[in-house]
Steps between C-alpha positions, in 0.01 A plus 500: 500500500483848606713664744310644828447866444644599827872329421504575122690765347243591275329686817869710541439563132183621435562740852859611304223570200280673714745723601681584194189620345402696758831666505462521122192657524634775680833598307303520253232744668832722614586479112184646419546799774854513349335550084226716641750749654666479160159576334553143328135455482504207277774344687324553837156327404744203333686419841128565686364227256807226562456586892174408522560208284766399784235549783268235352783254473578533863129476537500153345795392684405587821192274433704210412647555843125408694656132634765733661305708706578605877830348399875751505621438135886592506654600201807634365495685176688808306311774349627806306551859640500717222439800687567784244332759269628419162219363281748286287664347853111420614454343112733308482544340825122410491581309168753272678329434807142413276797262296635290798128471589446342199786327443621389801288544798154395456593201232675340804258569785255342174741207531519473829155480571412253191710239706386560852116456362402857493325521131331789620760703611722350173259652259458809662890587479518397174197712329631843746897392334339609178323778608849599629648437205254723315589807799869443376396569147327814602753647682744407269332663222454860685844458593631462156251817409666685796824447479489586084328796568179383284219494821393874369610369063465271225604432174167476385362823369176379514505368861175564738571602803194515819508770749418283824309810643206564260559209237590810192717247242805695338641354211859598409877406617424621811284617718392879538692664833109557629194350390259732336235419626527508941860601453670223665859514453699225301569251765153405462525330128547172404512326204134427436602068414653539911133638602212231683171449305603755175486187322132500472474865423454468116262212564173598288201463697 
């Protein structure tokens, strides 16, 4: 039998949801401000991308919340303050929030709302856990680049690199400090693999 909306904690939890991505959403945003003063280009458009990736969860959440509305949902709920403007700082504690998201959070609110009735709402934290899960990965990985020194090198002599500016592909172990062909400075390669939609490029017509 399902639980009435109105008494279940599943409402509390999907308005915890709600706000954690919204809050999400915009440490990462002050991330981005944080690699674009840093001229972090690539790192800038990556915490852009997971940001608004965070808005549409809160979107779908705050759906889920319809049955609740002209109703005061009171919650109580933690949320990091990394307020600082060291990229690896930023990295890493992105990694473990996106982690206890995935781990932790959104498999119990899954739980939770499984047994009250709430398939809906069950599914829904379930499929965003492993879009969390795959955040966590990401900023794990340009954390590990960072904090080796390897965002701007490779081991790979033959490595392509993308300048995000024009699209002019650089192969070598790293980057040139500008591109040569609209002269954006370095901060705006990536490995070309990290690029969206390059994997079509050398599709033949």
């Amino acid at each position: 039998m399902q639980t009435s909306f109105s008494e279940s904690q599943t409402r509390i939890n999907l308005m915890r949801a709600f706000a954690g991505e919204c809050q999400s959403r915009q440490r990462y945003y002050q991330a981005a401000l944080t690699a674009q003063q840093q001229k972090l280009v690539g790192l800038e458009r990556m915490f852009r991308f997971t940001a608004e990736q965070e808005e549409r969860h809160a979107i779908v959440f705050w759906k889920l919340l319809k049955e609740g509305t002209g109703q005061d949902i009171d919650i109580s709920a933690g949320f990091p303050a990394e307020v600082t403007e060291e990229i690896q700082k930023l990295l890493d504690a992105s990694e473990r929030e996106e982690k206890k998201e995935f781990s932790v959070v959104y498999p119990d609110f899954a739980r939770i709302a499984a047994d009250e009735g709430f398939t809906e709402a069950a599914s829904k934290f379930r499929m965003i856990a492993d879009i969390e899960n795959s955040h966590r990965a990401r900023f794990r990985y340009y954390g590990e680049l960072y904090r080796s020194g390897m965002l701007f090198r490779s081991n790979d002599t033959e490595q392509c690199w993308i300048c995000l500016n024009c699209g002019h592909i650089h192969k070598g172990s790293e980057p040139p400090q500008e591109c040569p062909v609209c002269r954006a400075e370095q901060g705006y390669f990536i490995r070309r693999e990290e690029a969206a939609f390059t994997s079509c490029d050398t599709v033949s017509a």
